[in-house]
C-alpha positions in Angstrom: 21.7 10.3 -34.7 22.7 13.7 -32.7 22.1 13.4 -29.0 18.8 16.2 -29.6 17.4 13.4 -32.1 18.1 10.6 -29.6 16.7 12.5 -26.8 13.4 13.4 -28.6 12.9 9.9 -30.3 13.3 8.6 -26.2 10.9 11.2 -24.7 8.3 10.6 -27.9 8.3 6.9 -26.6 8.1 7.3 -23.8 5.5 9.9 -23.1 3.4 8.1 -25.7 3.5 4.9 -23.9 2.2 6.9 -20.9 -0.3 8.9 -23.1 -1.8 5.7 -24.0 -1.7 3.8 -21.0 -3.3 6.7 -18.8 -5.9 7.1 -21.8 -7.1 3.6 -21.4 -7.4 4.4 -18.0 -9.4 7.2 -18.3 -12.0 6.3 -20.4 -12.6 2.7 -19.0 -12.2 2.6 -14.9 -10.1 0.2 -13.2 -11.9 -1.6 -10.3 -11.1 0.2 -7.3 -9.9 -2.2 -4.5 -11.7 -0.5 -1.9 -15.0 -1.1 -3.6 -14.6 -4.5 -2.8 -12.9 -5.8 0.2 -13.0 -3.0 3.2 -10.2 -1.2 5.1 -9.6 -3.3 8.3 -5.9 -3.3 8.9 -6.0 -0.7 11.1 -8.3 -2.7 13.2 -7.1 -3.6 16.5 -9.3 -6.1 18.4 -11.1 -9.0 16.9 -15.0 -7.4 17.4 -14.6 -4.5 15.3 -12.7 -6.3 12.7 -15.4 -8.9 12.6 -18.3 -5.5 12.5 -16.3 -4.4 9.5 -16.5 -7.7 7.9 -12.9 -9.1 8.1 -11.0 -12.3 9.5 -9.5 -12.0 12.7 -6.2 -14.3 13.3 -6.7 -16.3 15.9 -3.9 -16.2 17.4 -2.5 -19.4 16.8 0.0 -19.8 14.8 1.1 -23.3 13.2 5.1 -22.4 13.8 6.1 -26.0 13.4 3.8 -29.1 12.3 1.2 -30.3 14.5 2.4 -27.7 16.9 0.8 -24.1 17.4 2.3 -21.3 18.8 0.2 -18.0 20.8 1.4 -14.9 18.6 1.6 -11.9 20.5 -1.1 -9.8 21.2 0.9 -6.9 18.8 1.1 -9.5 16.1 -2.5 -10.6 15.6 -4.3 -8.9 13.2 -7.5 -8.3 10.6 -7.7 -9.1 7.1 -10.2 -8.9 4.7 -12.0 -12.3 3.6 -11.1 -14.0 0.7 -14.5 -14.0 -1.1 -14.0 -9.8 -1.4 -10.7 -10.1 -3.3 -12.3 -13.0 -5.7 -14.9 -10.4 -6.7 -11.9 -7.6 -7.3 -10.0 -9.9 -9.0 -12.4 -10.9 -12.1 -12.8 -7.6 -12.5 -9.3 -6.6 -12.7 -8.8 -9.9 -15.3 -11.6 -8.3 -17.4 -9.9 -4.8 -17.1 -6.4 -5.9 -18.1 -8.0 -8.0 -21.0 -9.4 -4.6 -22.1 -5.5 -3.2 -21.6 -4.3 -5.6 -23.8 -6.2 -5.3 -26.5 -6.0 -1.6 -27.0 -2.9 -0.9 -26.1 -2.4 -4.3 -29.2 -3.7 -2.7 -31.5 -2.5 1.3 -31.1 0.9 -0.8 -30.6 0.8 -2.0 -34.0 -0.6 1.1 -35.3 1.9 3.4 -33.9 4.8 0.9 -35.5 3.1 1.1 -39.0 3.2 4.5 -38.4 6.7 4.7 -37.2 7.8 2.9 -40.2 6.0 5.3 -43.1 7.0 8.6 -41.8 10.1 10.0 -43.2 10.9 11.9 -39.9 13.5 10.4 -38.6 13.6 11.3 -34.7 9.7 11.8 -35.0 8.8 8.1 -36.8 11.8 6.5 -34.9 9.9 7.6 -31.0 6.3 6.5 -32.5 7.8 3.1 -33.4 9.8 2.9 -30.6 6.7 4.1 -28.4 4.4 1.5 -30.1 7.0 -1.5 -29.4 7.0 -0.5 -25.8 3.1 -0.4 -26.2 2.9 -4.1 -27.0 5.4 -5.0 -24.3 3.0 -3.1 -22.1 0.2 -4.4 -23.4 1.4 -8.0 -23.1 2.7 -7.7 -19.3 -0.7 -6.8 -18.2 -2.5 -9.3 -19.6 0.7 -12.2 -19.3 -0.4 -13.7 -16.0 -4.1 -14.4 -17.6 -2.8 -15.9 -20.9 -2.3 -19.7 -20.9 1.5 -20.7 -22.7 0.1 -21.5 -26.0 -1.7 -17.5 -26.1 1.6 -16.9 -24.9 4.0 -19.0 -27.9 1.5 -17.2 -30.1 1.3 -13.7 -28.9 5.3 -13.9 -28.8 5.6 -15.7 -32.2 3.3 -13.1 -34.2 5.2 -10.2 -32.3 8.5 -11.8 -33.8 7.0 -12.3 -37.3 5.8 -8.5 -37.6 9.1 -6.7 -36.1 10.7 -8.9 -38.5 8.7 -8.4 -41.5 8.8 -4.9 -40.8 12.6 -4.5 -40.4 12.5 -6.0 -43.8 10.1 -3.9 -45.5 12.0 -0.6 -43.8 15.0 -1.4 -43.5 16.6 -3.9 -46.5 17.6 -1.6 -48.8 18.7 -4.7 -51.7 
């Protein structure tokens, strides 16, 4: 393949992989972190922070067991509760669960794709773009998956990428 063929097949997967991901971002919103837990880092004493609905250390600090240390008035800060991040996080679980599942199946699509077409740079980026697309795909949604989803997810992925190299590619 001539370095113009290589270069397009690369920017094809590439830009498709981003044309998809910032599609499914589009059309169904990501929660917004801000929606849920407030700004209060910049807070400096322990009333406001507590107006604005965060935790303010205390100012103890439990350096070594059973013994507590005074932080410096510098170090303490506020942080937001952890009942506002709960709330963020289901919502981000649900979003990524979305993520995988479209970016799945236009994966597999843009592979089946990839492997019909008789352009070569063309067909070779669309696969290539809809292999990234499942590895995409599959790192949003890994940390949700229990390792049985994940021995499957994997194994299926193997089986097709194999099947198809086969199909496409065994010329006997």
């Amino acid at each position: 393949m001539s370095k113009k063929k290589f270069l397009l097949t690369f920017a094809i997967a590439i830009i498709f992989v981003f044309f998809i991901g910032y599609g499914i971002e589009v059309f169904h919103d990501p929660p917004e972190y801000q929606d849920f837990c407030p700004e209060v880092y910049h807070l400096d004493n322990e009333t406001a922070c507590q107006a604005a609905g965060g935790t303010w250390s205390d100012g103890l600090d439990p350096g070594v067991e059973g013994i507590k240390q005074p932080i410096p008035a510098e170090k303490r800060f506020c942080s937001n509760k952890l009942d506002c991040y709960i709330g963020y996080q289901e919502l981000q679980d649900k979003h990524d669960l979305v993520v995988f599942v479209v970016a799945i199946i236009i994966g597999i699509l843009a592979i089946v794709v990839g492997v019909i077409l008789n352009k070569d740079a063309i067909s070779t980026g669309i696969l290539a773009g809809g292999v990234l697309l499942l590895l995409y795909g599959t790192i949003r949604y890994w940390r949700h998956a229990d390792d049985v989803l994940k021995f499957i997810l994997l194994g299926i992925a193997l089986a097709v990428l194999i099947w198809l190299g086969y199909k496409k590619f065994d010329k006997r």
